[in-house]
C-alpha positions, 0 to 999 in steps of 0.5 A: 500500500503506497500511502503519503510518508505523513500518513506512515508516520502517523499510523507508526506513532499510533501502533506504537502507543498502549491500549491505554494511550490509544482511548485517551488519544480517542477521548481527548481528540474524536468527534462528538458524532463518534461519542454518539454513535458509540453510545446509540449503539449500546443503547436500549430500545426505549433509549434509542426510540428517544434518540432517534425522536429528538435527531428526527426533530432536528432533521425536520427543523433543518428541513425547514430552516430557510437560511439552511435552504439557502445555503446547501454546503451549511444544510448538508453539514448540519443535516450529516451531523444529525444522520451520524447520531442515528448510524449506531441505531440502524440495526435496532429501528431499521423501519424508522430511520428508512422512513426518515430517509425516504422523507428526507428525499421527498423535502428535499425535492420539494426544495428544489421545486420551491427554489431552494438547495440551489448554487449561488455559481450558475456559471458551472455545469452544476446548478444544483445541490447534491450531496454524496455524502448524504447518498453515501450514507443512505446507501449504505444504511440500505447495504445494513438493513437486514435482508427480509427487508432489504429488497422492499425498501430498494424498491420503495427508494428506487421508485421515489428516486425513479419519480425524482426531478432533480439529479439530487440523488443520481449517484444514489439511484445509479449505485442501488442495482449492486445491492 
């Protein structure tokens, strides 16, 4: 594997370090989404049903913040930074957080036909908001969905991507065939 010699060294410094160094490098520097991740994955199931009601909350107040609308690189950070608090629960509400994700498809197409999650650039090829972070995670929320419910939610989410105006989530319809 040929990785730049800054990468080497890091990597060097890390397997050099204890068990002990390594989860307090992990607790001192690591993200807040990695600490509620961790967390949603070991929680109950009345835990998580709580968890992924506030995260749906904020998802709906970002769907309808019209400063967020009007700023898609703030509105793709602050909605990816929701969805990351429910990665740890989607083996526990796989059907809740596939819902929220077919809704957040259908809002965000409705933004664009009211005029929103548009470039301020029009002098580039791309006009519009599209989000591969956003497609990534939604696709492989579907890769972990267990297999009894896999091929009705790919067909649910193929047919409303099919439906789709807007290009939004292209790369996403076009990756759902491998599954």
């Amino acid at each position: 594997m040929n990785r730049p010699r800054s990468t080497e060294n890091i990597e060097n410094y890390l397997a050099a370090l204890s068990k002990e160094e390594l989860i307090s490098l992990v607790l001192k520097l690591a993200p807040q989404a990695f600490f509620d991740a961790i967390n949603a994955r070991f929680s109950s199931k009345s835990e998580a049903k709580k968890i992924f009601k506030k995260v749906e909350k904020e998802i709906d107040s970002i769907l309808a913040d019209e400063r967020l609308l009007y700023a898609p690189s703030k509105f793709e950070e602050k909605l990816l930074e929701q969805l990351e608090k429910l990665r740890g629960l989607w083996d526990k509400l796989p059907a809740e957080i596939g819902g929220l994700l077919l809704k957040l498809i259908q809002t965000v197409e409705q933004a664009f036909e009211d005029g929103y999650l548009y470039l301020t650039r029009y002098d580039t090829e791309d006009e519009y908001f599209e989000s591969e972070a956003v497609n990534d995670y939604i696709f492989r929320f579907v890769s972990s969905l267990p297999t009894e419910m896999k091929t009705g939610y790919t067909e649910e989410l193929s047919i409303l991507l099919e439906g789709a105006l807007y290009s939004t989530f292209l790369s996403l319809s076009q990756r759902l065939p491998t599954l």
